[in-house]
C-alpha positions as CSV (number, residue, x, y, z in Angstrom):
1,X,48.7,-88.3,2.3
2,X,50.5,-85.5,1.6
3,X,51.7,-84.2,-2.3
4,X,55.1,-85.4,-2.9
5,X,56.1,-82.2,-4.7
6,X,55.1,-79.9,-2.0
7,X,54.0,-82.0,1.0
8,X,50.4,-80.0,0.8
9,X,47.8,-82.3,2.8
10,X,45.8,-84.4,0.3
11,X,42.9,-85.8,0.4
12,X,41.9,-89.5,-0.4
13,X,45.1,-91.2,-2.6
14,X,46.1,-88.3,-4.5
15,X,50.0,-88.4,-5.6
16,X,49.8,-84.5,-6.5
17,X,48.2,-81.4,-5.3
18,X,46.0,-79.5,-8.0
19,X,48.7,-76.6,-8.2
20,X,51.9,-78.9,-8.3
21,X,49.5,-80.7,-11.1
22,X,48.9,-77.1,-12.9
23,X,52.5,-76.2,-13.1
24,X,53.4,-79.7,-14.1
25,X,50.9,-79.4,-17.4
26,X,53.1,-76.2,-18.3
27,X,55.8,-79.3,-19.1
28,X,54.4,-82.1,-20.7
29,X,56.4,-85.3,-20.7
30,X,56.7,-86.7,-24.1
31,X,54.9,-90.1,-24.1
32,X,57.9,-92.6,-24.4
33,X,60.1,-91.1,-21.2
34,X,59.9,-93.4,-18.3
35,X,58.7,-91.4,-15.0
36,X,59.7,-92.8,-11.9
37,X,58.5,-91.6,-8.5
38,X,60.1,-91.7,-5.8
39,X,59.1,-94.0,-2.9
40,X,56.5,-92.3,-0.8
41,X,57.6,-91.6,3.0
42,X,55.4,-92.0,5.8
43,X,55.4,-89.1,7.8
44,X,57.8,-89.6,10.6
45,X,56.0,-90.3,13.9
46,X,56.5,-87.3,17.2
47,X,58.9,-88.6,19.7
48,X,58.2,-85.4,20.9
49,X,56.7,-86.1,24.9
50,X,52.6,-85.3,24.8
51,X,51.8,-82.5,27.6
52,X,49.5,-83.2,29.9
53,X,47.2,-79.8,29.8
54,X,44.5,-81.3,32.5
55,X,46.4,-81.9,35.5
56,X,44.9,-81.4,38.7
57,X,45.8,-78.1,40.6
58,X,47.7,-80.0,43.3
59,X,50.0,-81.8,40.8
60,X,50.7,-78.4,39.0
61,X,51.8,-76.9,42.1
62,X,53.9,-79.5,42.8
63,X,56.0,-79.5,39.7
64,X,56.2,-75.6,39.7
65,X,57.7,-75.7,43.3
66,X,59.8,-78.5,42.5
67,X,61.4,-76.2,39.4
68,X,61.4,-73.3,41.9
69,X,63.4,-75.2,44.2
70,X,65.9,-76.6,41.5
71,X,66.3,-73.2,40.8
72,X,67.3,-71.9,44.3
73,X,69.8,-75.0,44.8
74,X,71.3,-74.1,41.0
75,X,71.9,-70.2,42.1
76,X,72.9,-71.4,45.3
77,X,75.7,-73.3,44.2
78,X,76.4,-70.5,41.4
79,X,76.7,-68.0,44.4
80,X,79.2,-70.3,46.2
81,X,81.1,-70.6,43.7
82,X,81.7,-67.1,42.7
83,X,82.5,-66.6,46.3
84,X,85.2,-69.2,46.3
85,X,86.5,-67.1,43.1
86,X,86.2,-63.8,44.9
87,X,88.3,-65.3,48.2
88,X,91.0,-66.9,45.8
89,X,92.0,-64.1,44.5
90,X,91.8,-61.3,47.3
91,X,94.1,-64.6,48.8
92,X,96.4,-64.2,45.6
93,X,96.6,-60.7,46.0
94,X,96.8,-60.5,49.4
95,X,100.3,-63.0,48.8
96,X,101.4,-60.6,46.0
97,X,101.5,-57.3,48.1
């Protein structure tokens, strides 16, 4: 459970933390105002994928040399394409003169 002032980690069922508690007696409530809480939230739950720290060596080297190789096809294509750029316009100028 977790305070619902500051979201501190409590212990047991606890509403408040012991300093959201000590700054609240600074104010005291006057006995016939009606308090209402709001509804507590359970924390939200990590979607967040879990990484798998103890992979075998094998299976690590795999997936690093399958990002290598995405990489290489990605600047590949990058080089192409500024090629294509460069030849289109020495082409344009070429035209102009």
């Amino acid at each position: 459970m977790n305070c619902i002032k500051c979201g501190t980690e409590l212990p047991g069922e606890q509403v408040f933390c012991d300093a959201c508690l000590a700054e609240m007696d600074k104010y005291p409530v006057k006995p016939d105002i009606t308090v209402t809480l709001p509804p507590r939230k359970e924390a939200p739950v990590s979607k967040k994928k879990t990484r798998k720290r103890n992979l075998p060596q094998e299976e690590q080297l795999r997936r690093v040399k399958a990002k290598l190789r995405l990489a290489h096809i990605t600047l590949a294509v990058v080089f192409i394409c500024f090629l294509l750029v460069v030849a289109m316009l020495l082409q344009y100028l070429y035209v102009q003169l």
